[in-house]
N, C-alpha and C positions, 0 to 999 in steps of 0.2 A: 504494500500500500504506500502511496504516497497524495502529498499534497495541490491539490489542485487550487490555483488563484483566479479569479476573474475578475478586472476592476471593471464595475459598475460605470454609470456614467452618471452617479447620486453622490453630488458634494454634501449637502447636508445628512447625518443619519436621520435626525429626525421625521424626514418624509418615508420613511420604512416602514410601517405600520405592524407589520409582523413577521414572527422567526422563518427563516427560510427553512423550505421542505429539506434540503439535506445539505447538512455541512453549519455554518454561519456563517450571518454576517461581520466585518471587522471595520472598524474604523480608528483612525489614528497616527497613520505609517506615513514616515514624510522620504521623498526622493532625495540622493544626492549626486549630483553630475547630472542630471539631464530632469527635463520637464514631462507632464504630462498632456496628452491633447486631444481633449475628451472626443466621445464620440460624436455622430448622430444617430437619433432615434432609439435601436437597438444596436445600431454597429458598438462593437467595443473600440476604445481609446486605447492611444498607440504613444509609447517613448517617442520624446521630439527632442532636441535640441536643446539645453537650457536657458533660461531667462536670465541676461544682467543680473544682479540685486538681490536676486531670490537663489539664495542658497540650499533652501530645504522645501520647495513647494510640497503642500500635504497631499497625499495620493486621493481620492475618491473613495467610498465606500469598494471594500472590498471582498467577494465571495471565496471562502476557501469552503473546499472538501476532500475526502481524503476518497483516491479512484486507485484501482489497479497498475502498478506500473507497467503493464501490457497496454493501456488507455492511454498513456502520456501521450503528448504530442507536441511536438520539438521544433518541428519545422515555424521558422516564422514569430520566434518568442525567445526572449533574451533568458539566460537562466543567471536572475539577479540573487546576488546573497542579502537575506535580511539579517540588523544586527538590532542590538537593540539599544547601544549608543555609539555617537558619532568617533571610538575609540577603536572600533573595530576589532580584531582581534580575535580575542574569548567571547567576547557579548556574542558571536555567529548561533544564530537561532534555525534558520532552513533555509531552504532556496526557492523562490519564486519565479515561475512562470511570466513576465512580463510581454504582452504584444508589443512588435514592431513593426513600423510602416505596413512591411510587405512581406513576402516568405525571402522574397530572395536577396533582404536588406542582409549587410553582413556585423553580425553580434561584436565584433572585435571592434567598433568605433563604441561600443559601450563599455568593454572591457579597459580599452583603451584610456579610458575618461573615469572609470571608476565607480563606476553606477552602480548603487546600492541603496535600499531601503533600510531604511531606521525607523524606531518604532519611540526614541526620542531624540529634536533635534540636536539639542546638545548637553 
């Protein structure tokens, strides 16, 4: 088993009304090295580029569940490490699934830049 992520495209939690049919929902995890760019409609949001100024943009509400790792699916999603302070290290909690642009963008411009979620900014 492992972890499955989906950020939503729900910045506030408050508009959730209720617990999700399987897994939960999470809110609180801030980006670092790159931004987020939410979707449309139901499309899910995708890693962008980051912002000037804003060093920890807060991720969206976010769906985790735990799937088969025969179910993962690789293609097209950054495998970002979550920590849980900006010290890195030991704080390493799991890895996230992050969408990108496109399937055939390449993960190594995230790697590159150091993109990771944290669950406080500092």
């Amino acid at each position: 088993m492992v972890l499955k992520t989906d950020v939503t495209n729900i910045k506030d939690p408050a508009q959730i009304t209720e617990a999700a049919e399987d897994g939960a929902y999470v809110h609180g995890f801030f980006l670092e090295g790159a931004a987020w760019d939410l979707g449309s409609g139901t499309d899910q949001g995708s890693l962008t580029d980051m912002v000037l100024k804003d060093l920890h943009p807060e991720l969206p509400v976010m769906h985790v569940q735990s799937i088969e790792r025969k179910d993962v699916v690789k293609e097209g999603f950054y495998r970002c490490p979550v920590y849980i302070t900006s010290a890195r290290g030991a704080t390493y909690t799991f890895t996230s699934l992050l969408k990108m642009e496109s399937d055939e963008f390449d993960d190594k411009v995230w790697i590159l830049a150091g993109v990771a979620l944290l669950m406080s900014p500092e």
